[in-house]
VEXDREN-2710 file (C-alpha; in Angstrom, 1 decimal):
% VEXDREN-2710
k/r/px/py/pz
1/UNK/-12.2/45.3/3.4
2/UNK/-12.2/46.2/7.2
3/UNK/-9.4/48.5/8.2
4/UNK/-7.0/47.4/10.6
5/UNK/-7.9/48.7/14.0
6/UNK/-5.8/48.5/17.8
7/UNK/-8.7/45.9/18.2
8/UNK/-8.7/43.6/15.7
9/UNK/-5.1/43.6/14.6
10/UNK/-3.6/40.8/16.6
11/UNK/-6.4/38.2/15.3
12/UNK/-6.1/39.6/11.9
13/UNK/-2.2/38.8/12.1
14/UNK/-3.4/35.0/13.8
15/UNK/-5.9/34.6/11.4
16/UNK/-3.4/35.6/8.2
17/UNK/-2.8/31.7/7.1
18/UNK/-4.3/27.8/7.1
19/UNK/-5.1/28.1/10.8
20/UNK/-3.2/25.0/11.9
21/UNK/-4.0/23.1/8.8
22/UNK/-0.5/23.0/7.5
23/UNK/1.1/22.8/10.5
24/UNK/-0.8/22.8/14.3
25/UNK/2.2/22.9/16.7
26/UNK/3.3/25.6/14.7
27/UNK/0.3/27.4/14.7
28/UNK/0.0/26.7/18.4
29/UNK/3.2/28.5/18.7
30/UNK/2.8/31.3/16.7
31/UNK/-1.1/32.6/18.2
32/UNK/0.7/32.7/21.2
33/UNK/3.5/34.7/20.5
34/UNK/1.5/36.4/17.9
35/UNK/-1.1/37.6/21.1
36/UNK/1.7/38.1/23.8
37/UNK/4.2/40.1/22.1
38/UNK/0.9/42.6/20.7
39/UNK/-0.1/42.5/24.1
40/UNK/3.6/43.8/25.4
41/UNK/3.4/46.3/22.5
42/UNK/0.5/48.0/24.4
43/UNK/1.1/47.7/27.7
44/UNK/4.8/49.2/27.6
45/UNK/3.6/51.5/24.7
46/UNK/6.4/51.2/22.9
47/UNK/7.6/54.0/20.4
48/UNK/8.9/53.8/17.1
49/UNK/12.1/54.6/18.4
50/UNK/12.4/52.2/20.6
51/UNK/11.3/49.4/18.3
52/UNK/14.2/50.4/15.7
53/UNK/16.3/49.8/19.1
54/UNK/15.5/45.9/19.4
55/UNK/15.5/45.8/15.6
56/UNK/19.0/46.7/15.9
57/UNK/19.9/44.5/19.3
58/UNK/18.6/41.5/17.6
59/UNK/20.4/42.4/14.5
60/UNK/23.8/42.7/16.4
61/UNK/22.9/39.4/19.2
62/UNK/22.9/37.0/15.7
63/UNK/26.6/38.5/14.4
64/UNK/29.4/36.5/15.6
65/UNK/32.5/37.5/17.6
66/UNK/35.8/36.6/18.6
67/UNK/34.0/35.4/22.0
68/UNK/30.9/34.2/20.6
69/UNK/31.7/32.8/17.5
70/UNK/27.7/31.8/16.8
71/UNK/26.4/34.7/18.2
72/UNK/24.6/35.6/21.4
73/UNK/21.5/34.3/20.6
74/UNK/21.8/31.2/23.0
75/UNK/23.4/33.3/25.6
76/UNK/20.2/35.7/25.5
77/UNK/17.5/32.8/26.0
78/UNK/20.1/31.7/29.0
79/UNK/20.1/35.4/30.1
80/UNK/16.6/35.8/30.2
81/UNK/15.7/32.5/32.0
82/UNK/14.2/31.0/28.6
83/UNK/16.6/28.2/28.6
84/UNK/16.1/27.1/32.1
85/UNK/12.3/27.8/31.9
86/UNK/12.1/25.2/29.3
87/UNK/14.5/22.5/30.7
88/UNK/12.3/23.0/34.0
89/UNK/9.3/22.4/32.0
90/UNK/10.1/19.4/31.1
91/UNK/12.6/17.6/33.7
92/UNK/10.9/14.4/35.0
93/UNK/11.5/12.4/37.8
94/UNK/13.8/14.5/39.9
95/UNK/13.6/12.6/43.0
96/UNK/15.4/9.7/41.4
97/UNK/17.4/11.1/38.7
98/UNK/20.1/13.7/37.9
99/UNK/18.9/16.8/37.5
100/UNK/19.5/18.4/34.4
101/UNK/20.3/22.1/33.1
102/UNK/21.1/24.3/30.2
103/UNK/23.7/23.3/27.6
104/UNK/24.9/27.2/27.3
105/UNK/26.7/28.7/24.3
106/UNK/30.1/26.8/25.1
107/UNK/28.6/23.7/23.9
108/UNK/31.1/22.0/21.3
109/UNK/30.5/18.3/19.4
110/UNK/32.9/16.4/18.2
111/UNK/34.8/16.4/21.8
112/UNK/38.0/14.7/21.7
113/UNK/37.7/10.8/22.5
114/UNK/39.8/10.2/25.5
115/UNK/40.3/7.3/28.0
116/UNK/38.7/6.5/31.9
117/UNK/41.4/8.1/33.7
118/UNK/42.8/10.7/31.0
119/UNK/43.3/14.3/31.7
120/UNK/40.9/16.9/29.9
121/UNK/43.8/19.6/29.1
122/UNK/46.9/21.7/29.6
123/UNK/47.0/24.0/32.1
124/UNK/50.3/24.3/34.1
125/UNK/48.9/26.6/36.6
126/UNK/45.9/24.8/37.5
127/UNK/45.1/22.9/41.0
128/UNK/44.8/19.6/39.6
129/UNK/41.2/18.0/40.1
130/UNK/40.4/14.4/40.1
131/UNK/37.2/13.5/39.0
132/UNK/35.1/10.1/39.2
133/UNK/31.4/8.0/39.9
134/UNK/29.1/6.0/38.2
135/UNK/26.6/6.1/35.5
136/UNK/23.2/4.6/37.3
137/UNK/19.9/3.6/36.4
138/UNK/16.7/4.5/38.5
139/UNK/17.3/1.0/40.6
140/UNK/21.4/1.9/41.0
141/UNK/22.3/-0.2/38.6
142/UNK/25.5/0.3/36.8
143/UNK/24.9/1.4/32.8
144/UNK/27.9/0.2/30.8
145/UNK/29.0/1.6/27.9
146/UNK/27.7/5.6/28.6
147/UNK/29.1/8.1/26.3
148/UNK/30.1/11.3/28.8
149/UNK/30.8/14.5/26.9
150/UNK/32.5/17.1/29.3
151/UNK/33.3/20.5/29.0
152/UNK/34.8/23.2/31.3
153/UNK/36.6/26.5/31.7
154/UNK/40.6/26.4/32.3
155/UNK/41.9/27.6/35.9
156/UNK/41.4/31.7/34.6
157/UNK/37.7/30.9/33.6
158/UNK/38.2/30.6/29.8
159/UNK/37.0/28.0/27.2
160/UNK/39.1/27.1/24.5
161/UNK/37.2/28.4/22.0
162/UNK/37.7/32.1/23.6
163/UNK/41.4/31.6/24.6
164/UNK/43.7/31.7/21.1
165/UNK/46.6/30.2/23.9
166/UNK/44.7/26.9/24.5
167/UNK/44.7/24.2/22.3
168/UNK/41.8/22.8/19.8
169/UNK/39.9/20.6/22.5
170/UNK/41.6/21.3/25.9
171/UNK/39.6/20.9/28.6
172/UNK/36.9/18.6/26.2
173/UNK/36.9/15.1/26.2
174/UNK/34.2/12.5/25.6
175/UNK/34.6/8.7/27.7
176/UNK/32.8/6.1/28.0
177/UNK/31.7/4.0/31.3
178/UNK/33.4/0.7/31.7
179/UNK/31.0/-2.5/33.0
180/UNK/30.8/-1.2/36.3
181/UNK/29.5/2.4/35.4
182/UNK/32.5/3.7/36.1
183/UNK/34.2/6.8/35.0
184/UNK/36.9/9.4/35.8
185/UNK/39.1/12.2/34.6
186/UNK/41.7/14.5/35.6
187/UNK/41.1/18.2/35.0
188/UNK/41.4/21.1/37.1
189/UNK/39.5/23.0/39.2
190/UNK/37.1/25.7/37.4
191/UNK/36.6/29.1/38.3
192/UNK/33.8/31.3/38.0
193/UNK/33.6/33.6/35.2
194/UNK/32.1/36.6/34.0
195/UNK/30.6/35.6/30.4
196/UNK/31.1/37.4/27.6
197/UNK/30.4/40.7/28.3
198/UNK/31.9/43.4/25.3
199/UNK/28.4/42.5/22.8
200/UNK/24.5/43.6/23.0
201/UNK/24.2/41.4/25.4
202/UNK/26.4/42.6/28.0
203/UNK/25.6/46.0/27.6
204/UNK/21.8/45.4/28.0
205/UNK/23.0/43.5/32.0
206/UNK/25.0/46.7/32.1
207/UNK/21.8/48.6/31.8
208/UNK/19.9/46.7/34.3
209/UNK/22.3/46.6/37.1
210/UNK/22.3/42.6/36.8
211/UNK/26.2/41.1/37.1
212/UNK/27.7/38.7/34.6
213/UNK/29.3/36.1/36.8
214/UNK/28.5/32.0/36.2
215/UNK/29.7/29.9/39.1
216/UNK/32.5/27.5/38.4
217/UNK/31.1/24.8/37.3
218/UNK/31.9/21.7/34.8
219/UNK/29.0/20.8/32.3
220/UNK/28.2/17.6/31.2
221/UNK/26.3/15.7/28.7
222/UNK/25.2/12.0/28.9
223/UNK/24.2/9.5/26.5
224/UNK/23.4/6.2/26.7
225/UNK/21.2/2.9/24.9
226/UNK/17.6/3.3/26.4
227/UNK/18.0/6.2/28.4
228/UNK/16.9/10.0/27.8
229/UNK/20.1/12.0/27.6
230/UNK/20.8/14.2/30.5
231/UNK/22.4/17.5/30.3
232/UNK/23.4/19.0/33.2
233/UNK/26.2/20.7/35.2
234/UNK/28.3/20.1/38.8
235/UNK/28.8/23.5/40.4
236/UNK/31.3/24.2/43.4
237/UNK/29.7/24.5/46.5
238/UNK/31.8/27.4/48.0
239/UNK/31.7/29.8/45.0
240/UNK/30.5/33.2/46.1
241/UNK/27.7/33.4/43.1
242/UNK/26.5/29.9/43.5
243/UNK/23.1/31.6/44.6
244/UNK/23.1/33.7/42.0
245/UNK/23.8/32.4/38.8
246/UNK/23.5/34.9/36.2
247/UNK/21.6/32.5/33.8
248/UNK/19.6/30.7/36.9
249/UNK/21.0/27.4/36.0
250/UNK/22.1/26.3/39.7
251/UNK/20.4/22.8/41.2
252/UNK/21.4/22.2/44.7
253/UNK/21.6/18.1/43.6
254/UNK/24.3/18.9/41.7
255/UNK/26.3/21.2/44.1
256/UNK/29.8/19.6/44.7
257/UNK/32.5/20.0/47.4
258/UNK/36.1/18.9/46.5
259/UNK/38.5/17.1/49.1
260/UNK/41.7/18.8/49.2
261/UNK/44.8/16.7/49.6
262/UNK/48.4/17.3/50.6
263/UNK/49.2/14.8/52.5
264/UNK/53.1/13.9/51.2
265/UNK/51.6/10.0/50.9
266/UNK/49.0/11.3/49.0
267/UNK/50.3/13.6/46.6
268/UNK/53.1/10.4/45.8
269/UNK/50.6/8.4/45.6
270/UNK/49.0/10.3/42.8
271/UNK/52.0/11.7/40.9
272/UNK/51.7/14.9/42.2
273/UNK/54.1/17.9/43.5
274/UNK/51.5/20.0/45.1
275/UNK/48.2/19.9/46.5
276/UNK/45.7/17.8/44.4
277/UNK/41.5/17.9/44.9
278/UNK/39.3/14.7/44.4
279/UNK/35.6/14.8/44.0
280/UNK/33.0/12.0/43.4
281/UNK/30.0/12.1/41.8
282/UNK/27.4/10.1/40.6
283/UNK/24.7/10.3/37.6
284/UNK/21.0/8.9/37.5
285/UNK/20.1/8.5/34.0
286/UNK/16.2/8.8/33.1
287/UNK/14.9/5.4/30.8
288/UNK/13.3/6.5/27.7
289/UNK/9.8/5.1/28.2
290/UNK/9.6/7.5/30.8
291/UNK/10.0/10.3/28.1
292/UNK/7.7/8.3/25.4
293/UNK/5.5/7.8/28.1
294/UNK/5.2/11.9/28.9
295/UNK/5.0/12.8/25.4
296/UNK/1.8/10.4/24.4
297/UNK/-0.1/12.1/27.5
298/UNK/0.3/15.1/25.9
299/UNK/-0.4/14.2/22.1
300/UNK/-3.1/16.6/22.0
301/UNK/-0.9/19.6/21.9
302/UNK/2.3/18.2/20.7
303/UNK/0.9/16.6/17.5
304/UNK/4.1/18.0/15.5
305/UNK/7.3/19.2/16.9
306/UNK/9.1/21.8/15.4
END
């Protein structure tokens, strides 16, 4: 028996299985963080102390909370850039599609089903937003029949599933694109918010100096036959933290600016007694081949996914 040395540790660890046998893309995985995490180990030098630390931050980042009911563990990976690091990775065609972005932790399926033309929630305090576009292929052709999953804050920067006053749903819906590709929705206009901020989490930014502020945005998820599905987000162009997104999920192609209205013909002409905003917007929806297509030229190291 050889006794476990600062230099042969790591590959002892790597070596400690079937080498791949069982499962490659695993053990592809697993030397790698296996050899970068010893290497962070020496190179920070870290104490015994300060491991029992992380121990206990990852403990408390998987409990739930009345803010995060499944934890912060998606939040940290969004935190720490991981989430967009790996949607950058592997985002193709952004020249002629929509770009897409992180999901994030406010994520809910099962949206309510609503109409083309229905409003998303309740919120009598809101400026009321009216959303619309088409859902496109690469050649601008109009894709019927695209399921369009939305989320969003209310008008203080709450979801519904941190706000006990909102309803089940409000601000969700999920519609589908008539013939033309056409959609639309009435909301209101988002905020920017400070995520949630009272966990590990936010007391690690705390430590760092970094801020907790997301620009107001509106996410969206996008589904259709023969077509990878895009998840991605509009921001608002003139939000003071659109440059510095605390989870570095900004694209400039999806940057939006809304047209105000209050004009009295327009505000009758849309039902309204105050100022209402419009934006439009449309979506570029990747085909699927192009993702088959990506994922055979890379066989070699993605021989099992998992």
């Amino acid at each position: 028996m050889n006794p476990i040395t600062l230099d042969n540790i790591t590959q002892t660890v790597i070596n400690h299985g079937d080498e791949a046998k069982t499962n490659p893309r695993l053990y592809e995985i697993y030397t790698s963080l296996v050899t970068h995490l010893h290497t962070f180990v020496q190179e920070v030098n870290l104490t015994e102390q300060e491991l029992q630390m992380g121990r206990d931050f990852f403990t408390r980042v998987a409990r739930p909370s009345g803010d995060m009911p499944d934890g912060e563990i998606t939040m940290l990976t969004d935190l720490l850039g991981i989430s967009e690091l790996v949607d950058l990775l592997h985002r193709t065609n952004q020249n002629t599609v929509t770009e897409s972005t992180l999901e994030g932790p406010m994520y809910v399926p099962d949206a309510p089903p609503r109409q083309i033309g229905d409003r998303l929630g309740i919120d009598e305090g809101g400026d009321v937003l009216f959303m619309s576009g088409r859902i496109l292929d690469v050649n601008g052709s109009p894709i019927a029949n695209a399921l369009i999953d939305v989320w969003q804050t209310n008008s203080k920067g709450f979801y519904d599933i941190q706000d006990p006053n909102q309803p089940k749903g409000n601000f969700r819906g999920c519609f589908k694109s008539n013939a033309d590709g056409y959609y639309a929705f009435e909301t209101v206009v988002p905020i920017g918010y400070d995520i949630p901020a009272n966990g590990p989490c936010g007391e690690v930014l705390r430590l760092l100096g970094r801020h907790t502020h997301r620009p107001a945005h509106i996410h969206f998820k996008l589904s259709a036959a023969g077509f990878k599905v895009l998840t991605t987000q509009t921001y608002l162009n003139d939000d003071p933290y659109i440059s510095s997104d605390t989870v570095f999920a900004v694209v400039p192609s999806t940057i939006i600016t809304l047209q105000k209205h209050e004009a009295p013909d327009e505000m009758l002409a849309r039902n309204q007694s105050k100022p209402f905003y419009t934006v439009e917007f449309d979506f570029v929806l990747s085909p699927v081949i192009e993702e088959i297509g990506a994922m055979e030229n890379t066989a070699s190291s993605l021989k099992t996914v998992v």
